[in-house]
Each structure stands twice: as structure tokens, then as C-alpha cells.
C-alpha positions, -999 to 999 in steps of 0.1 A, spaced: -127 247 -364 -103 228 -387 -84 238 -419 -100 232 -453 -83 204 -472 -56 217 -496 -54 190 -513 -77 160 -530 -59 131 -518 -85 107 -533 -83 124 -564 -40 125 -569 -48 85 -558 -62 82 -587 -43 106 -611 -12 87 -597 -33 55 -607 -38 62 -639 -2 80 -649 16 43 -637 -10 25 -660 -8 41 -691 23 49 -710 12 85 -725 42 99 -710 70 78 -722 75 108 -747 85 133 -721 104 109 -703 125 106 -733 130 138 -745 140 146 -707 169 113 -711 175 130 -749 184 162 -726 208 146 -704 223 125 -727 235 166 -739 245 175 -709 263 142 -698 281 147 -732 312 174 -729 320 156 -691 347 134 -692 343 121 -655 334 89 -652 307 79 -625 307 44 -610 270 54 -596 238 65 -611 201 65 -599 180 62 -623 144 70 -605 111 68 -622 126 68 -657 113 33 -664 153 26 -671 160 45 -700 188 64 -677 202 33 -670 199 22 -710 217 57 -716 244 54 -693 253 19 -706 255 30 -739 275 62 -738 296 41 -705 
């Protein structure tokens, strides 16, 4: 007897699709950057790194600006 499936690979596939297509999200993605940008405010270390993964950039557009 096997395990039942616990998840619908097929169907996150597609979710996963459809997320990378449209660009419904760019609003969270910026209020999460708006967030940061608070937090990265009161530090005054300076990073020479920063990974900016699956924002589309706006980190990277962030940290450029503020340097």
C-alpha cells in the first residue's frame, strides 16, 4: 500500500505557471521592498553584497538608491 499524495504537483505546476506570467503580485512585492527599505534605514553598515531573489530587482533598484 502506498501513501496518498500530499500534494498536487500538476496543479502547483500550473499555479507556479500562471504567478510568473502575470504581474498581479508586483504590489506585494513592493510593499514587502517598502518594508525593508524601513528596516535597512536606522543601519549604518554598509554591505558590499546583497541577493536580491525573486523580487524582479526592485531590491537591487532599492539598494542602489539608498547605496
Amino acid at each position: 500500500m502506498s501513501a496518498p499524495p500530499v500534494f498536487d504537483r500538476a496543479l502547483l505546476a500550473h499555479r507556479r505557471r500562471r504567478a510568473l506570467a502575470g504581474s498581479g503580485g508586483g504590489f506585494l512585492l513592493d510593499a514587502v521592498v517598502d518594508d525593508l527599505a524601513d528596516r535597512l534605514a536606522p543601519l549604518t553598515r554598509r554591505f558590499e553584497r546583497a541577493l536580491d531573489l525573486g523580487a524582479g530587482g526592485r531590491v537591487a533598484r532599492l539598494l542602489a538608491m539608498t547605496g
